[in-house]
N, C-alpha and C positions, 0 to 999 in steps of 0.2 A: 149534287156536285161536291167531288172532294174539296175542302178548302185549302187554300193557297198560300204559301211562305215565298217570300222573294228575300234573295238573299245577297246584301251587299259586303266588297271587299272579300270575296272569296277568291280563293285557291284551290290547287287542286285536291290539295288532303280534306279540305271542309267537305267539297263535292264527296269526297272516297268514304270520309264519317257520317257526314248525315243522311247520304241514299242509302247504308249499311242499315242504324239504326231505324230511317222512317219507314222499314218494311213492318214495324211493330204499327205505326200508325196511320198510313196510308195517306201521307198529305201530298198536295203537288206543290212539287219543289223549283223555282226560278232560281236558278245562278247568276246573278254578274261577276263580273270582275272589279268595276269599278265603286269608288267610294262612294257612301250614298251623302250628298250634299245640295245646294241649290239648285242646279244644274241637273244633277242625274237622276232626281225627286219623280222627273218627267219617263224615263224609262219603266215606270208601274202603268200599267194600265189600271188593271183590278186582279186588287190583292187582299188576303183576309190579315196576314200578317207580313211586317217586315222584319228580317232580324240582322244586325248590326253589327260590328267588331269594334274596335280600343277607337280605331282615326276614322270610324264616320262622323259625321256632322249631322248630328240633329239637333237643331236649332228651333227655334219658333216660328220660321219662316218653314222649315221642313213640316215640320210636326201639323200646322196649319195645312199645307200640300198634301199632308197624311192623312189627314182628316176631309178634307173634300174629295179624295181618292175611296173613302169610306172604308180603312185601317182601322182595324181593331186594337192591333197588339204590335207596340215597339220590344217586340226580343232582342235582352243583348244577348250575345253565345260570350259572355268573359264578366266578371266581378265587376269592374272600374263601370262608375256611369258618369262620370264627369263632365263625358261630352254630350249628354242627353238635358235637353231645357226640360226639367220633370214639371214645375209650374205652367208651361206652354202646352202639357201631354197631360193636367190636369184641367185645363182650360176647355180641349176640344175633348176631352173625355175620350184619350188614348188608353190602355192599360199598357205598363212599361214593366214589363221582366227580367231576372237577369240571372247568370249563375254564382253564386254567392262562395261556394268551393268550392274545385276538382281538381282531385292534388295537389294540395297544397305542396308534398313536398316534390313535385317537381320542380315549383321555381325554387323551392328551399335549398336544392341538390343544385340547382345550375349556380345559387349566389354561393355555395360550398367551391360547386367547380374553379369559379371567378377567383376566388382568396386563392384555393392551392393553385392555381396557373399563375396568377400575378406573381404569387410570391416564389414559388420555387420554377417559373419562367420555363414549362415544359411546353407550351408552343414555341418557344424559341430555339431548345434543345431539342425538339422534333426537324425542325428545319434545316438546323445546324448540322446533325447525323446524317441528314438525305446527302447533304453535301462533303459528307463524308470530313467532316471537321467535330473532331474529339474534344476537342476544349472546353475546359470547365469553367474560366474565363469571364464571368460577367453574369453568371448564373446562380451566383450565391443566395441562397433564400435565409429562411429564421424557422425557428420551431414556431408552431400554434400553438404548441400547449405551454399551458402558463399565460397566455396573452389574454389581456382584456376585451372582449367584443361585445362593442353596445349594438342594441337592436332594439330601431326606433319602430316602435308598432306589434303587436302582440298578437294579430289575428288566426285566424288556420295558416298564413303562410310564415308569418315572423313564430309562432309558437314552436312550427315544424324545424322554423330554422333554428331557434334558439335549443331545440334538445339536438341537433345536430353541431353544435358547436360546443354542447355542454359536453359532450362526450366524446371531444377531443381533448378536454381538458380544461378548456379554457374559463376564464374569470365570468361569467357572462353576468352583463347590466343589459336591464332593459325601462323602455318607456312604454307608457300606454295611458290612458286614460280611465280603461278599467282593467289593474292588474287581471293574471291571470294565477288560479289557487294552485291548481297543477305544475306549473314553471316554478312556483313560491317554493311548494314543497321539494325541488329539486335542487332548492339553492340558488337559485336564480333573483339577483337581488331587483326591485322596481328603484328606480333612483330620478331626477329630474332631468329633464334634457340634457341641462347647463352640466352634470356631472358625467353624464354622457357623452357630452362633446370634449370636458377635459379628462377626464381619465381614460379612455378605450384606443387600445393601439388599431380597431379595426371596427368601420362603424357600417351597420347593413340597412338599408332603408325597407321597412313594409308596413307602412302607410299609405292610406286612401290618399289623393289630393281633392283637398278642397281650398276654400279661401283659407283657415290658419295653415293651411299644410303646404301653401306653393311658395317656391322657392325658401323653404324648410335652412337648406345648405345654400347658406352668403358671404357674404366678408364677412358679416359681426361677428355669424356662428363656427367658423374657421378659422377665428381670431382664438377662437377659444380652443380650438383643439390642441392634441400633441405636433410636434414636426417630426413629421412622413407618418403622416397616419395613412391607413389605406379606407377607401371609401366606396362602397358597392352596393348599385342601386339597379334593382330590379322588380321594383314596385310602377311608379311616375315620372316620368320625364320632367315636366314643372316640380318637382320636389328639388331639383338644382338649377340655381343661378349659373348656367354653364360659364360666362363670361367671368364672374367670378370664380369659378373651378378651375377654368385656366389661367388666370392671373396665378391662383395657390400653386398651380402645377409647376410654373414657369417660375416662381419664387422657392420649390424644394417645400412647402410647406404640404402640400398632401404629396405623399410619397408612390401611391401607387389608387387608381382609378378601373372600377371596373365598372359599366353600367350597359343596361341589355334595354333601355330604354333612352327614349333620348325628345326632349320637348320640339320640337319638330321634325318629329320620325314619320308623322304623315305623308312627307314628300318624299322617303325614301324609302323606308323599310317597307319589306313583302315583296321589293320589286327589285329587279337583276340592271342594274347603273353602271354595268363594267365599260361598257361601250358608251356611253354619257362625260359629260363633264358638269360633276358637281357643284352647283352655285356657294353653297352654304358651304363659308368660312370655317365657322364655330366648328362644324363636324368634322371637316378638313384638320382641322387644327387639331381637335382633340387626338387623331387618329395620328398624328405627328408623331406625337411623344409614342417614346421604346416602353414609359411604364403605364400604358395605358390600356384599354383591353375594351372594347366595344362588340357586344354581338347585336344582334338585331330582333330583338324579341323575343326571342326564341325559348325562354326559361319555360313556358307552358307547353311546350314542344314536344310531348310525351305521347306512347303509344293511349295509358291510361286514362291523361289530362282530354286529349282529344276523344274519345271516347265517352266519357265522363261528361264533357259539354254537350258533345250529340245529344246522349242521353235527356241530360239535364234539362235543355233547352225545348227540344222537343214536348218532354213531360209536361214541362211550367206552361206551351201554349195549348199542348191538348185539357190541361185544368182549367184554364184561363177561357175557351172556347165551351166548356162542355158545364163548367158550375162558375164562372166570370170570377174565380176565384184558387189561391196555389197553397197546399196545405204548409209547406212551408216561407213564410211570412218575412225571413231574411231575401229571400224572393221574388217578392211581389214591392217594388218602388213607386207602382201609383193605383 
């Protein structure tokens, strides 16, 4: 009997990627739609693997449900495991997987896109020419080059971003915890947060969240920045105190907001809300302001990146199944 991947929080392009690639491995494939949580644990019969995106919930209440379901392997198809209780998945003796990179520089190129749209405002001069209004009016941007951009996190996606910004020109600082030699040798200075947060006219987030890393951007750390700094996150959602992001907005202190994440995007993002009326204020609000700039996940959104994860994903569970083990070890989380 082939063994079996059930697969929560899918779409249609996951269906279009991983029936493509698993003609390499011949598994049988469950789709749902819905998020896998408390509740939807129940929609497995029997499964050899689950695998998971950014807003499932796996919890120790799941993971438990997983394990008496007789689950071998929590796959995630995405880098972030935040939402995975790995101690709970250590407990019942789950193995937990995940893809560690795949193109990096796609979200590197979307948090690129975010600054040149914010700043020189060409979704709004797209819309403006539909309506046949010429006006240059309120569209005034600033050069990049020359400008200070800190880039808090250093990994395959902040490293990609940080040579894509050095080669506009720009001043680049960065943080990390273990420089990186290759950025070093480009000129790329390592400096501390705190000099990060006051000197960078444009700050880009790509960091993990964990506990030192949530709500990263606060009042104290925004106290410290310049006024109208721009601030673009496409790493974590929990990386920003939103309530506090909108107080800075509404005060002129951060001058321009791009983020493709957002800490309770579970309820919305993936899903078409046109015809709905959205409960949640905070995203209401942010979506308010003219210098604000929200997409919805979408930075990994690549022909390559989705590819890349099929790949990846599949790999790590045929390793996982076949020697209970992934040659690549950034990989393998329990």
């Amino acid at each position: 009997m082939k063994p079996k991947v059930a697969f929560f929080s899918t779409q249609a392009y996951d269906k279009v990627f991983f029936e493509k690639y698993n003609a390499d491995f011949g598994y049988e494939l469950d789709f749902f739609e819905s998020q896998l949580n408390e509740h939807t644990v129940k929609l497995i019969s029997t499964t050899d693997v689950v695998c998971v995106f950014v807003n499932d919930i796996v919890n120790h209440i799941v993971i438990q449900q997983l394990a008496e379901k007789k689950v071998k392997i929590i796959a995630l198809r995405c880098a972030g495991f935040n939402n995975v209780d790995l101690e709970a998945a250590k407990k019942y003796n789950l193995k937990v997987c995940r893809v560690p990179a795949y193109s990096p520089e796609a979200v590197a190129e979307h948090a690129m896109a975010m600054i040149l749209t914010l700043n020189r405002k060409t979704h709004k001069a797209y819309n403006r020419v539909r309506e046949q209004n010429f006006s240059l009016n309120g569209l005034l941007g600033f050069d990049l080059h020359g400008k200070t951009v800190g880039v808090i996190g250093t990994g395959h996606i902040g490293k990609a971003f940080a040579k894509i910004v050095n080669g506009f020109g720009c001043k680049v600082l960065a943080f990390d915890l273990v420089p990186d030699a290759e950025l070093e040798q480009l000129g790329i200075n390592y400096v501390s947060l705190e000099t990060i947060f006051k000197e960078s006219n444009i700050i880009s987030l790509h960091c993990p969240l964990n506990e030192k890393t949530k709500y990263l951007i606060n009042k104290e750390t925004i106290s410290l920045m310049k006024n109208n700094v721009m601030l673009i996150n496409t790493s974590r959602g929990a990386l920003i105190h939103t309530s506090d992001v909108i107080h800075a907005l509404k005060k002129g202190k951060i001058g321009y907001l791009g983020i493709d994440v957002y800490e309770q995007e579970e309820k919305l993002f993936f899903k078409d809300h046109s015809e709905d009326i959205i409960e949640d204020d905070q995203i209401q609000r942010l979506m308010s302001f003219p210098n604000v700039l929200v997409t919805a996940h979408q930075a990994f959104f690549t022909n390559e990146a989705l590819s890349q994860i099929a790949i990846v994903t599949l790999s790590n569970i045929d390793s996982l199944l076949k020697q209970n083990d992934i040659d690549n070890k950034a990989a393998l989380l329990v």
